[in-house]
Structures are given as C-alpha cells and as structure tokens.
C-alpha positions as CSV (number, residue, x, y, z in Angstrom):
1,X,-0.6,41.8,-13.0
2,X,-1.9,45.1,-12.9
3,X,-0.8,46.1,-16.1
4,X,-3.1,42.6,-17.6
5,X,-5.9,44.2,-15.8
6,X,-5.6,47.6,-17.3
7,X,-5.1,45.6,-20.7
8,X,-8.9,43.8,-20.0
9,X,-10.2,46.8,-18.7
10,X,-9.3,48.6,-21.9
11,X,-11.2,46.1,-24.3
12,X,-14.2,45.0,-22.1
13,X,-14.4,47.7,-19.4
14,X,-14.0,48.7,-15.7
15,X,-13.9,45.8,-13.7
16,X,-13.8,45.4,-9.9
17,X,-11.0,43.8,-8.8
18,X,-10.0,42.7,-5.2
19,X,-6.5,42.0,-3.6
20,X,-5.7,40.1,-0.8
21,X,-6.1,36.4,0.9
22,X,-10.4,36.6,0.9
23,X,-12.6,37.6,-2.1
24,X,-16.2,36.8,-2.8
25,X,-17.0,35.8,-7.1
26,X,-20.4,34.9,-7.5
27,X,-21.8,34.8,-4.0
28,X,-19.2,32.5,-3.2
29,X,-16.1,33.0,-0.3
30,X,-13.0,32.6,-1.4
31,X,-10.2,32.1,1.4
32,X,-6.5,31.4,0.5
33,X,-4.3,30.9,4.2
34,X,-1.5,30.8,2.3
35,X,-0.9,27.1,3.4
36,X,-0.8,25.7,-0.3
37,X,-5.0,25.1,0.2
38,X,-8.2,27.5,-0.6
39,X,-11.3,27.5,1.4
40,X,-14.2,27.8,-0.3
41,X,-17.8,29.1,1.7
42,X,-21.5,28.6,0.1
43,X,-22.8,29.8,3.3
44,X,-25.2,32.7,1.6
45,X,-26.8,30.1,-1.2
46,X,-27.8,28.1,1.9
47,X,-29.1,30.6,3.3
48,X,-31.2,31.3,0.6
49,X,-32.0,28.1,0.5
50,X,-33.4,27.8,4.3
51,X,-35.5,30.8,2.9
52,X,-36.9,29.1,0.1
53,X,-38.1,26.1,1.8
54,X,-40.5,28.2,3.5
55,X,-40.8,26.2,6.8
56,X,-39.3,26.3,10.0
57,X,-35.7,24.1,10.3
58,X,-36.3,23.6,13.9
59,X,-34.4,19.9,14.9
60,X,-31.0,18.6,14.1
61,X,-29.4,15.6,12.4
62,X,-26.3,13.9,12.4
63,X,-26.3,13.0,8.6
64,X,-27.5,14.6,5.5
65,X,-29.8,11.8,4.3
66,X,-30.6,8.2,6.3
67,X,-30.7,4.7,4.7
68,X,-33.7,4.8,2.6
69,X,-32.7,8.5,1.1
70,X,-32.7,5.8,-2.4
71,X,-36.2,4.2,-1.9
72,X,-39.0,5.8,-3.6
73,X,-42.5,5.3,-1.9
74,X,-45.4,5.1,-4.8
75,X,-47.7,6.0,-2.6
76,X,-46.6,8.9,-0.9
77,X,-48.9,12.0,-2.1
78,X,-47.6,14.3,-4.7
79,X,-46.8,17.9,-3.5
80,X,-49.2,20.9,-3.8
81,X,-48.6,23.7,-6.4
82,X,-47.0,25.5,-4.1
83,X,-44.3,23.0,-2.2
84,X,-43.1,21.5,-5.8
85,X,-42.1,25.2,-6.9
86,X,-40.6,25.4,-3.7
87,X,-38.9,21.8,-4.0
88,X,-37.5,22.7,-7.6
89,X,-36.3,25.7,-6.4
90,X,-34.4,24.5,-3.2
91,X,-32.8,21.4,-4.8
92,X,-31.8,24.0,-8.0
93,X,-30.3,25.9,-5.3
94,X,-28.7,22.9,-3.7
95,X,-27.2,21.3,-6.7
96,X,-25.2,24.5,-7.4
97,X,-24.1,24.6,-4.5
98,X,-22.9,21.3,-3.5
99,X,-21.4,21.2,-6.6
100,X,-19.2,24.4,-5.2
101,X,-18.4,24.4,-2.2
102,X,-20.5,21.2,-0.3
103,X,-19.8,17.6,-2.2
104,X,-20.8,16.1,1.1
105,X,-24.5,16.5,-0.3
106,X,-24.3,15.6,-3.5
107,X,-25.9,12.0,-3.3
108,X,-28.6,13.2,-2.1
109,X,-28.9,16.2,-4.2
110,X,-28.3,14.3,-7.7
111,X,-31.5,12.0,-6.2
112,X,-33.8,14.7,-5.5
113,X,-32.7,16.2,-8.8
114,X,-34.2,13.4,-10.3
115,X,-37.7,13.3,-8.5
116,X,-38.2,17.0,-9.3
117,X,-41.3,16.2,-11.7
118,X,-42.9,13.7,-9.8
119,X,-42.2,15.5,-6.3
120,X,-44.1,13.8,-3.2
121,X,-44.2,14.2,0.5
122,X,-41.7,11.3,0.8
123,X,-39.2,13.4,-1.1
124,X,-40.1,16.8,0.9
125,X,-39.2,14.5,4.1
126,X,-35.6,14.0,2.6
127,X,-35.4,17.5,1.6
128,X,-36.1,19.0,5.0
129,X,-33.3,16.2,6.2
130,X,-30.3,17.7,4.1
131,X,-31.6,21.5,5.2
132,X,-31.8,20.6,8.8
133,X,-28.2,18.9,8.8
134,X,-27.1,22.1,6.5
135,X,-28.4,24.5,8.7
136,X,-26.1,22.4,11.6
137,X,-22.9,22.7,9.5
138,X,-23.7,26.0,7.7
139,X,-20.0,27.2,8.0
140,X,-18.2,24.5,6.9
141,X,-15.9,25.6,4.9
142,X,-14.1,22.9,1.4
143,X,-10.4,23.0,1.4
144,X,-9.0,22.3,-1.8
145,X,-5.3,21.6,-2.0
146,X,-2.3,19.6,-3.3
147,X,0.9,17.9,-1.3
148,X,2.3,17.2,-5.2
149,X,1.0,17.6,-8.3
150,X,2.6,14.2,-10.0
151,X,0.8,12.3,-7.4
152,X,-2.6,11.7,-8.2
153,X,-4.6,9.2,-5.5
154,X,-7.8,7.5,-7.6
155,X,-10.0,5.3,-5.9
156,X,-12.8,3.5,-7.2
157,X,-15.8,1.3,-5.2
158,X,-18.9,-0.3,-6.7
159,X,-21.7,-2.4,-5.2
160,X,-23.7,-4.3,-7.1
161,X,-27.8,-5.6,-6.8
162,X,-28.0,-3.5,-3.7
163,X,-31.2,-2.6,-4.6
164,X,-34.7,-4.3,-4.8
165,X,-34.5,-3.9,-8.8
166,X,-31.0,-4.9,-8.7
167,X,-29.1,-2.1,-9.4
168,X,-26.2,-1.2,-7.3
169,X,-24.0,2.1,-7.3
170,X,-20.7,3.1,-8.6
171,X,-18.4,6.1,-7.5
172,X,-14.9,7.2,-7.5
173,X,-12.6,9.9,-6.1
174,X,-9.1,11.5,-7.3
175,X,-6.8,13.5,-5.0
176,X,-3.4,14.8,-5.4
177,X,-3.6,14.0,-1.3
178,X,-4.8,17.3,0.6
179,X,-8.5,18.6,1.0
C-alpha cells in the first residue's frame, strides 16, 4: 500500500493520508470496528445545519416529519428574503447529508427539495420538524455492512391514489442483510 501511495504522490503530489480504524474524508467520520460493518457520522454538516436555520431548536420530536409532511397548503405565506436563503441553504445541506450518512430523512428531504422556489411558512414548519428530531439523534451513527455478498435481499412496496390527486408512492430497498 504504501508504495501505491508514493506512486500517486509522485504524479499528483503530497497527499495526507491516515491509518487506522477512524478517518474523517470530506467532513464526514469514518469508523471501521472491524466487525465486517463501517460507521459512517454526518454529525458536523448537521451542525452546520442547526446554524444555518438561524433559530433556536428548543423542543423535541419523536419523528422526522408527521402525516401531512406531503400536503402542500396554498395558502400558507411565502417566506421572506431572508428565511428562503436560509431554507435553500439548510435543505442543500440536508440533502447531502442524508444522502451520506442519514437515509432516515430522505423523504422528507427529497419533498422540501422540491418546494425550494416556492418556499412558505408551511414548509419552514416541516423544516424546523426534521432539525428538531436531528438535533435529538445527532450522533447516530449508519452502519453499512454485508453477511454475504451472493445474497442480495430486494424489497419493493407501492401504494397507489393515496393522495387527494391520486397519486400514490413507490419505494424499494436492497440489502446483502447487515446495516
């Protein structure tokens, strides 16, 4: 190993590298506990986030979004100048990483993604919901891992006309059985 990193380092440069069971690439925690799984930690983009709001995170919640995170209010005011920078820029924040290290957001995320040029109080509401139950479970930490790699669990759901324009929702998951 060492000698491909001198071969790299020769071509593009001095590069830090890191040894050992933790390590930290792009703001993000990498853990391997040598148990065949890796624990990955988006605790500092959260942070960041909680920053970026701009407003106290003062109660807690159970879930991440209730029933009608989905339902869009037309009459809810639009945001000021200020709180739809500040929505963009959370739920930018958010997406990258739920898409990381916290998949247990990204419903909700990939909806507020979509309301981020038409942002309104309602959706502000629903924002502040997925902070205050991030801020709750800041350390969690996704395990990714494998019991065997020729196994591969997919599972599949839909429900359809669950909503009032009769669209429903589709999803699916694959596992090779561990984390």
């Amino acid at each position: 190993l060492s000698k491909v990193i001198e071969d790299i380092e020769e071509k593009f440069g001095k590069m830090s590298v890191t040894r050992g069971d933790k390590h930290v690439f792009l703001g993000i925690k990498i853990r391997f506990p040598r148990d065949g799984t890796v624990g990955i930690l988006v605790d500092n983009y959260l942070r960041d986030a909680f920053g970026a709001f701009g407003e106290p995170l003062t109660k807690s919640v159970a879930t991440p979004a209730n029933k009608d995170l989905l339902t869009i209010d037309m009459r809810s005011p639009r945001l000021s100048v200020d709180r739809q920078q500040r929505f963009k820029r959370v739920v930018g924040i958010l997406q990258w990483a739920c898409k990381r290290g916290r998949p247990d957001v990204d419903l909700a995320i990939a909806f507020l993604r979509s309301r981020v040029d038409f942002c309104t109080l309602q959706d502000w509401k629903k924002l502040r919901r997925i902070l205050l139950s991030l801020q709750d479970t800041i350390d969690d930490e996704r395990i990714i891992g494998a019991t065997d790699l020729r196994e591969l669990f997919t599972y599949i759901d839909a429900s359809h006309a669950v909503h009032d324009n009769m669209r429903g929702h589709t999803g699916g998951l694959m596992s090779f059985g561990r984390g």
